[in-house]
C-alpha positions as CSV (number, residue, x, y, z in Angstrom):
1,X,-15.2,8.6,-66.3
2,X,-15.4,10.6,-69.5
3,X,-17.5,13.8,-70.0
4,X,-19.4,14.9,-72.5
5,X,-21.2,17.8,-74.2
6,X,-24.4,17.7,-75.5
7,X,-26.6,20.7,-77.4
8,X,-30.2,20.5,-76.5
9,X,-32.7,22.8,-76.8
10,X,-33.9,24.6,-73.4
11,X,-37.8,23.4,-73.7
12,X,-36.2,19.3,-74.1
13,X,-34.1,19.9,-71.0
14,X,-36.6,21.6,-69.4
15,X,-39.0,18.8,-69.8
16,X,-36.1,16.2,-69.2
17,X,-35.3,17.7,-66.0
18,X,-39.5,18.0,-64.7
19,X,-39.6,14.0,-65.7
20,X,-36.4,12.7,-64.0
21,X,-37.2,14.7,-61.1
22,X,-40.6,12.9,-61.4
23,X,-38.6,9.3,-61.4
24,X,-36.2,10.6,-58.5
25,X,-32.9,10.7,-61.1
26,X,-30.9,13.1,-63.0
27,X,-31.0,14.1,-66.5
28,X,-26.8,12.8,-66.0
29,X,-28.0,9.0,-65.0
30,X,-30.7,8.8,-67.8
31,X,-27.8,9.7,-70.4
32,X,-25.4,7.6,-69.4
33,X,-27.9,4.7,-68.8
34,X,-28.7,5.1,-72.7
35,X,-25.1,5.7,-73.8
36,X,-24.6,2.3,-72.3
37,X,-27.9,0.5,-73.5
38,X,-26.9,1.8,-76.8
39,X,-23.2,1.0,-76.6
40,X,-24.1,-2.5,-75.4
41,X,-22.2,-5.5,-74.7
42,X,-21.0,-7.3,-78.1
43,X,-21.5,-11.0,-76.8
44,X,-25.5,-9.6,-76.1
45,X,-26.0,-8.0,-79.4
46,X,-24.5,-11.6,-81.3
47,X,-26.8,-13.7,-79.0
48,X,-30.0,-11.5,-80.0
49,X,-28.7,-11.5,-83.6
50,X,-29.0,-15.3,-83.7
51,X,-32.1,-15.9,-81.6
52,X,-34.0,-13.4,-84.1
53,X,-32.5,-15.6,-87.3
54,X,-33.2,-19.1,-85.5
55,X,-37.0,-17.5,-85.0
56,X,-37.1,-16.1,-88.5
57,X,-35.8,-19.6,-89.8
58,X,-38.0,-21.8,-87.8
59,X,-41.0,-23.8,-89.5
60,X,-42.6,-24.4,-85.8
61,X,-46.0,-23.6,-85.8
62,X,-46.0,-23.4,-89.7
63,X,-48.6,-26.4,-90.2
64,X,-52.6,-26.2,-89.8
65,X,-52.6,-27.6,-87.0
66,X,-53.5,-25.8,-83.6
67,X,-54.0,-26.1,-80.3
68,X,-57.6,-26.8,-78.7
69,X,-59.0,-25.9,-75.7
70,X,-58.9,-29.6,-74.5
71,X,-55.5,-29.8,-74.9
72,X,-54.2,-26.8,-73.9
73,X,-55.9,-27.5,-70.1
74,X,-55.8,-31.2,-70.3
75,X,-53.5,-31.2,-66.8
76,X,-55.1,-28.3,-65.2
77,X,-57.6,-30.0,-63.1
């Protein structure tokens, strides 16, 4: 594992260490569960890339037409 070194001011580690106390973790953990979040995994990203253009591109739901209560609990009996 890599280290690194971070300038924050006292009051923002201060606070950071009263919250992850609070959530039973370590100012350490919440860092390097961002770092990774952030990092991500490239095959992630792509996938989200295309399901936001597929939704931005999609006509569904477009038209006038909408649901009704009838139909929306037609097989809930």
């Amino acid at each position: 594992m890599a280290k690194v070194t971070l300038q924050v001011d006292k009051d923002t580690l201060r606070r950071a260490r009263k919250r992850a106390l609070d959530e039973d973790t370590s100012v350490n953990s919440v860092v390097a569960s961002f770092l990774s979040s952030y990092a991500g995994d490239d095959k992630v990203r792509t996938a989200m890339k295309e399901l936001v253009e597929m939704a931005k591109a999609s006509t569904y739901g477009s038209g006038e037409w909408t649901w009704n209560r009838d139909e929306l609990y037609d097989d809930v009996k």
